[in-house]
C-alpha positions as CSV (number, residue, x, y, z in Angstrom):
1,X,119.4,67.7,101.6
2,X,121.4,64.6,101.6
3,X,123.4,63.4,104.8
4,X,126.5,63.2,102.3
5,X,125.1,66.8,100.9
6,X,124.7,67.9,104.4
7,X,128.9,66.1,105.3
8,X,129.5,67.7,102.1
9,X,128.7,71.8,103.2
10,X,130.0,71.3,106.5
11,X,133.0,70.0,106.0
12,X,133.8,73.0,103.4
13,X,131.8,75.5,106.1
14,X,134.7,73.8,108.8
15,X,138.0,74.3,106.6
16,X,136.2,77.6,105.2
17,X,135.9,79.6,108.2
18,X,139.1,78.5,109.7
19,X,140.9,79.9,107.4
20,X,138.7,82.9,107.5
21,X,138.4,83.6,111.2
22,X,142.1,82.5,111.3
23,X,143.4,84.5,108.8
24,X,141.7,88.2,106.9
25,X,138.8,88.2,109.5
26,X,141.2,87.7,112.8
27,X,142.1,91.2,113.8
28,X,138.6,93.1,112.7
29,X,137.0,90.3,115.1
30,X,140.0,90.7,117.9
31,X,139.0,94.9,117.7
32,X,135.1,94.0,117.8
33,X,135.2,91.0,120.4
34,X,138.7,91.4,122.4
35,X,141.3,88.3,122.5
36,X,139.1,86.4,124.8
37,X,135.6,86.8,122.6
38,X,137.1,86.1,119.6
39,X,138.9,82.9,120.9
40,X,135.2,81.9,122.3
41,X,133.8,82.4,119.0
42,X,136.0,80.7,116.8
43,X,135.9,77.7,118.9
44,X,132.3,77.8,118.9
45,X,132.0,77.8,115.3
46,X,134.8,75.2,114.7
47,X,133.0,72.9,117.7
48,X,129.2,73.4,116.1
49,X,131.0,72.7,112.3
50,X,132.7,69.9,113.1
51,X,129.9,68.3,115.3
52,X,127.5,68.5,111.8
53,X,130.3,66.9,110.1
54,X,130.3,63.8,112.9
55,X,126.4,64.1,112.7
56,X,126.2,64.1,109.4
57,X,129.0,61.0,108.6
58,X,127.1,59.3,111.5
59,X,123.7,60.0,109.1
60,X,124.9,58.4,106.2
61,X,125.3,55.2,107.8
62,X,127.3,52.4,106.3
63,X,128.8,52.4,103.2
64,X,130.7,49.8,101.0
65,X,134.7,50.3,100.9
66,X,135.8,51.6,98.0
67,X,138.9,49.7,98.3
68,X,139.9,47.2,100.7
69,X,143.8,47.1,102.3
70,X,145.1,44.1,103.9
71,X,146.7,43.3,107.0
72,X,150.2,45.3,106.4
73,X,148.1,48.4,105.8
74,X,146.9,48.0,109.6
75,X,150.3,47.4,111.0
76,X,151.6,50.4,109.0
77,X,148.1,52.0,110.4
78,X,148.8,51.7,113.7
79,X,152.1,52.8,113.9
80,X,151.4,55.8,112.3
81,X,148.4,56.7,114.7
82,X,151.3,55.9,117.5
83,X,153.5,58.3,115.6
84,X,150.7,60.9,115.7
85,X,149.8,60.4,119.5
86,X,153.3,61.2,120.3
87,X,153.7,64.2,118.0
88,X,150.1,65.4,119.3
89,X,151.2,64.8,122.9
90,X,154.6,66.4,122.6
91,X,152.7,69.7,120.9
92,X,152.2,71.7,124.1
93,X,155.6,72.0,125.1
94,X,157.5,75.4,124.0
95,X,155.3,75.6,120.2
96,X,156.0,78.5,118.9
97,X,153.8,77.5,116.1
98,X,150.6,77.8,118.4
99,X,148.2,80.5,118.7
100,X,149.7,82.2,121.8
101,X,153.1,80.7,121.5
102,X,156.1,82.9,122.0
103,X,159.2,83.9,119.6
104,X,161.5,80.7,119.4
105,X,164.3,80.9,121.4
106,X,166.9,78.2,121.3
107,X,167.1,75.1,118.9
108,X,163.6,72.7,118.7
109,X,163.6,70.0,121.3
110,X,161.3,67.3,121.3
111,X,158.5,66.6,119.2
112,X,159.5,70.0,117.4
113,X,162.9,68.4,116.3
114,X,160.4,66.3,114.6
115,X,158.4,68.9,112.6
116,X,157.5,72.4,113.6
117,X,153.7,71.8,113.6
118,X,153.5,68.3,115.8
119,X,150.1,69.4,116.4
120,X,149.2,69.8,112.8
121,X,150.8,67.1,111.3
122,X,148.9,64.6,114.1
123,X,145.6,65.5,112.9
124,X,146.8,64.8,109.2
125,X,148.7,61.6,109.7
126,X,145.6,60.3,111.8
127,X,143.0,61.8,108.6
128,X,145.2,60.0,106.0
129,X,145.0,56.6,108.1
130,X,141.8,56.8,108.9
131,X,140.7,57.4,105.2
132,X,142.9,55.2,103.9
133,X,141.7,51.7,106.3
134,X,137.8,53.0,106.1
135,X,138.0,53.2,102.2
136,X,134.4,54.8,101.9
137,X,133.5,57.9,100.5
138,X,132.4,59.5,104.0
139,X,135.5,59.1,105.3
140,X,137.4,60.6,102.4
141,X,135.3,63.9,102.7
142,X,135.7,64.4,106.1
143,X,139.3,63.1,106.7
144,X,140.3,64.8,103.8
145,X,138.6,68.6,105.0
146,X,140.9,67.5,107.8
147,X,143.8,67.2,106.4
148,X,143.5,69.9,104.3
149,X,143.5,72.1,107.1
150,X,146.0,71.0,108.9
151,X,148.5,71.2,106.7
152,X,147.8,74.4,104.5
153,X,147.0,75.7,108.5
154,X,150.4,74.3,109.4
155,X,151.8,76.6,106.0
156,X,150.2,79.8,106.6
157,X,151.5,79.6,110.3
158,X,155.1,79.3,109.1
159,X,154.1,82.4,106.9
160,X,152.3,84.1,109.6
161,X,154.8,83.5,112.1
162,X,157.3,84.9,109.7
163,X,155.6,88.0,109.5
164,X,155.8,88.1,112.8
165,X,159.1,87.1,113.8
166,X,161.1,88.0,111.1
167,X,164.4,86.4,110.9
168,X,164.3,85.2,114.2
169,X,161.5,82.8,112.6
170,X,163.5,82.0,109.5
171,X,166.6,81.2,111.9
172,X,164.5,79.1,114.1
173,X,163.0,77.3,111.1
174,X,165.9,76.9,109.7
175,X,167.0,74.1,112.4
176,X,163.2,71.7,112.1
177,X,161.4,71.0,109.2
178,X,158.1,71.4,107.9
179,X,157.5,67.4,107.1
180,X,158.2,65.2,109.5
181,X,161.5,63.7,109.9
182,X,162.5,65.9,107.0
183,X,165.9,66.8,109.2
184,X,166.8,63.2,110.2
185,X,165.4,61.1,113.3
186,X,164.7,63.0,116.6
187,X,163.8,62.3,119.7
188,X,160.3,63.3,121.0
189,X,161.4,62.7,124.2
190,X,159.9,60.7,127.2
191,X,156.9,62.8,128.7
192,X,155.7,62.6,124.7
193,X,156.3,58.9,124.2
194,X,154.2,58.0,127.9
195,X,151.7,60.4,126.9
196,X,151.5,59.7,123.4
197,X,151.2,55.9,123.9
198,X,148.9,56.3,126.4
199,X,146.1,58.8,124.4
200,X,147.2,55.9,121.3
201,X,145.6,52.7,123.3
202,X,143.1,55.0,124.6
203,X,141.6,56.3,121.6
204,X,142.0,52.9,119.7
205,X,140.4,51.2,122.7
206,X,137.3,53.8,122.7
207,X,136.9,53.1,119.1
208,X,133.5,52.3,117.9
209,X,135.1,49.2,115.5
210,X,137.8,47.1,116.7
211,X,141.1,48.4,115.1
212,X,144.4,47.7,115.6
213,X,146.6,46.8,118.4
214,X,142.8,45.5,120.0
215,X,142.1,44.0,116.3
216,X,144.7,41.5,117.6
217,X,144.0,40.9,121.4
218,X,141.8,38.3,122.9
């Protein structure tokens, strides 16, 4: 098997069994395992998938671009990833869209004014950059297995939460949108925008290859 074989399986094995352990298989494995198992187990599964994928993208080695964007598409880049730190950062506060999160009470403050899947749409908006400024064929498999699961994740939460929730949900939903923005400009609100900005530099500055705002300094 090829590394790009190998980045290939895994990345479909990753989206695969989320969906799977996430959605048809949850509750047989909750009766089996208990809350607490099965949380253990799918993170273990997503953790050892989604190493093979880094393993294997590693493997392959590098590869020629595809295409190649020019400095505007690193500007745009970079505010974006910003964009996503702050939506990531401002996830854990009162999402009723998460796992254990609780029925929506009140309208969405913060990053949830935004979109009501922050979370979600930061790993997607980060995958679509990322793809997008590497250009190779590596990084459209595994940004794009990303992306993919975020956001038809993010979709069969809304439906799941429905289910759930009933019109409490639909009320709730009713007041934030699925895309970002897709209600007019919010505020994500300070503790989002430190934190945000902060795990933005970070990231950027822990990054293998220099990318932007470091791209520019020194």
């Amino acid at each position: 098997m090829t590394p790009m074989s190998g980045l290939i399986l895994a990345s479909i094995a990753f989206v695969g069994t989320h969906f799977a352990m996430s959605h048809p298989l949850r509750d047989p494995l909750v009766r089996r395992l208990g809350e607490r198992g099965f949380q253990g187990l799918y993170s273990l599964v997503a953790l050892i998938l989604f190493g093979l994928m880094i393993w294997f993208y590693r493997a392959i080695g590098d590869q020629a671009p595809i295409w190649s964007l020019g400095q505007w598409a690193w500007i745009a880049g970079a505010l974006l990833m910003w964009l996503a730190a702050i939506l990531f950062a401002g996830s854990f506060s009162g999402n009723p869209a998460m796992v254990a999160g609780k029925k929506p009470v009140g309208p969405p403050r913060g990053a949830l004014g935004i979109t009501r899947h922050p979370m979600m749409w930061s790993f997607a908006i980060w995958a679509v950059v990322h793809a997008a400024l590497s250009g190779t064929t590596k990084a459209l498999v595994l940004d794009g297995a990303i992306a993919i699961l975020a956001l038809l994740g993010a979709a069969m939460q809304d439906r799941k939460k429905a289910s759930l929730h009933g019109d409490n949900w639909h009320e709730w939903t009713a007041r934030t949108a699925f895309v970002p923005f897709g209600r007019g400009v919010a505020n994500p609100g300070a503790v989002a925008i430190v934190a945000g900005t902060f795990l933005f530099l970070l990231a950027t500055w822990l990054h293998p290859a220099p990318v932007a705002p470091w791209l520019w300094i020194g």
